[in-house]
C-alpha positions as a printed NumPy array, in Angstrom:
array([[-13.118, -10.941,  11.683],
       [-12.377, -11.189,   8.005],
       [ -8.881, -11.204,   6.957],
       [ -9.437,  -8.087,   4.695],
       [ -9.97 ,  -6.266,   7.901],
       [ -6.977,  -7.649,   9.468],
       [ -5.25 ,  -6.524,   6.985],
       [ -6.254,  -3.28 ,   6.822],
       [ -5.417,  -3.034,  10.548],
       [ -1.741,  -4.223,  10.109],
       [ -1.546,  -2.002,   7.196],
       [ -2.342,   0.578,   9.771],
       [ -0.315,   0.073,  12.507],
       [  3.114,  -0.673,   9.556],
       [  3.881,   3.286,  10.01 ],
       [  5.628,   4.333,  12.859],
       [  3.838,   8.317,  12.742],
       [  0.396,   6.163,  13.217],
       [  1.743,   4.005,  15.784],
       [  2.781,   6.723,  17.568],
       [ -0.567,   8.861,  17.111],
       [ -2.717,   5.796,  18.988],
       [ -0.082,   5.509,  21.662],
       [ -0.57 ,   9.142,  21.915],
       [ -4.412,   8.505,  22.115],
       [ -3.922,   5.551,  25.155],
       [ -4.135,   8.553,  27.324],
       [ -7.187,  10.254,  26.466],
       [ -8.93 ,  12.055,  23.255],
       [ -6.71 ,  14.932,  21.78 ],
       [ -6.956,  17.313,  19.03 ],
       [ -5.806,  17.017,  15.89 ],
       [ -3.363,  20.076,  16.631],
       [ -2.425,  18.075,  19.709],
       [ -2.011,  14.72 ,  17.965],
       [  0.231,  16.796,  15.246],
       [  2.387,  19.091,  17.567],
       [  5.19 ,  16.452,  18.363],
       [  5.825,  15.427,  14.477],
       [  7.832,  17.539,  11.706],
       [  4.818,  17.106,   9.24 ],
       [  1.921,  19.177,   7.612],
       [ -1.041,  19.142,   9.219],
       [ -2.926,  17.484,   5.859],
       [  0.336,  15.199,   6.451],
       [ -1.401,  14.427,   9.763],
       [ -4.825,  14.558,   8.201],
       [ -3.687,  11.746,   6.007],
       [ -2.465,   9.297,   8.85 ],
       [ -5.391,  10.002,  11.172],
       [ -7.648,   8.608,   7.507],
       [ -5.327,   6.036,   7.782],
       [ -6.574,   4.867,  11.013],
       [ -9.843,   6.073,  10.871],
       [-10.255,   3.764,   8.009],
       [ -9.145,   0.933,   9.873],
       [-11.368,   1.671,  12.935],
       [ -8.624,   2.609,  15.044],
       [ -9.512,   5.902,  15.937],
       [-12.587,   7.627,  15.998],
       [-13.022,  11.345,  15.17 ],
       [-16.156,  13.674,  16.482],
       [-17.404,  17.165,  16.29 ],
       [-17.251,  19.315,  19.298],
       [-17.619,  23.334,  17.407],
       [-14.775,  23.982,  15.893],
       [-12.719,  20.937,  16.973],
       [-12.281,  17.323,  16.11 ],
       [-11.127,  15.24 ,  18.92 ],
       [-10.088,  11.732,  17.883],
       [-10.237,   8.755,  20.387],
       [ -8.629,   5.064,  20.345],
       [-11.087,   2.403,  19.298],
       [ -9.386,  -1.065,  20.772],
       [-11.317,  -3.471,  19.031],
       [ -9.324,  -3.648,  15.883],
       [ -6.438,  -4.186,  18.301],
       [ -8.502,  -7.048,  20.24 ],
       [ -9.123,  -8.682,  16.968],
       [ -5.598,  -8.921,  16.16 ],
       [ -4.73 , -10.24 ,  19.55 ],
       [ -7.303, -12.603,  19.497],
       [ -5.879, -13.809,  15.953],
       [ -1.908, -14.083,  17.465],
       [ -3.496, -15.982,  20.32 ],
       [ -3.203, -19.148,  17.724],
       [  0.615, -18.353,  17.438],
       [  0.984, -17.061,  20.966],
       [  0.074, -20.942,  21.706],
       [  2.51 , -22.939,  19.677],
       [  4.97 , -20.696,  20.277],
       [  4.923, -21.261,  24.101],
       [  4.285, -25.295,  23.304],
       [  7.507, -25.023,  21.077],
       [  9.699, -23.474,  23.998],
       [  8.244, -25.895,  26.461],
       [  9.025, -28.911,  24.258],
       [ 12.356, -26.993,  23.608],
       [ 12.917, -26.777,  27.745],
       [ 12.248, -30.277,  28.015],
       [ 14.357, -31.618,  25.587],
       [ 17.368, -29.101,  27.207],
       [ 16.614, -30.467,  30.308],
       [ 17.201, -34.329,  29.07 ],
       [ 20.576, -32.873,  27.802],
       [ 21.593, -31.403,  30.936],
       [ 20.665, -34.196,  32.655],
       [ 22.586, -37.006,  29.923],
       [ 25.707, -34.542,  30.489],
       [ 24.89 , -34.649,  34.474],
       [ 25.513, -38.786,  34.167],
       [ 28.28 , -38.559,  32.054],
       [ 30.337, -36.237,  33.719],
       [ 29.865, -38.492,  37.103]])
């Protein structure tokens, strides 16, 4: 995945309304109405924030007559996970080298405290 679309993802997910909206979404489509009731916004507020995410291919928005149910799309998220994996890994190398060398300490304080 390109960077530009990683970034377009983070840019995304930066505001806590949208963040909210696809946590909203984990549990199933929902209106727009339903995806605006629990915020003190305008619906073209709303409107806004779902292009937001629709542009990043977070959500995705259908016709059914009169309504337009949006839905989570996860692979935007996947792609971003599978990007932190890289970190995810030296991070938990650093804390094991980090546990080690704790470990040596503890154990040089063990021998001089005998």
């Amino acid at each position: 995945m390109p960077a530009d679309h990683l970034s377009t993802t983070f840019q995304a997910l930066a505001d806590p309304t949208r963040r909210a909206i696809l946590a909203s979404l984990t549990t199933g489509e929902k209106t727009v109405s339903d995806l605006a009731e629990p915020f003190d916004m305008t619906m073209p507020a709303i409107t806004k924030h779902l292009k937001v995410l629709e542009k990043a291919k977070l959500i995705e928005r259908s016709r059914k007559a009169q309504y337009r149910p949006c839905r989570l799309q996860p692979e935007p998220l996947k792609d971003i996970d599978e990007w932190m994996e890289q970190y995810r890994k030296f991070f938990e190398a650093s804390f094991d080298r980090l546990e080690d060398y704790l470990k040596q300490l503890q154990a040089k304080k063990e021998k001089t405290d005998e």
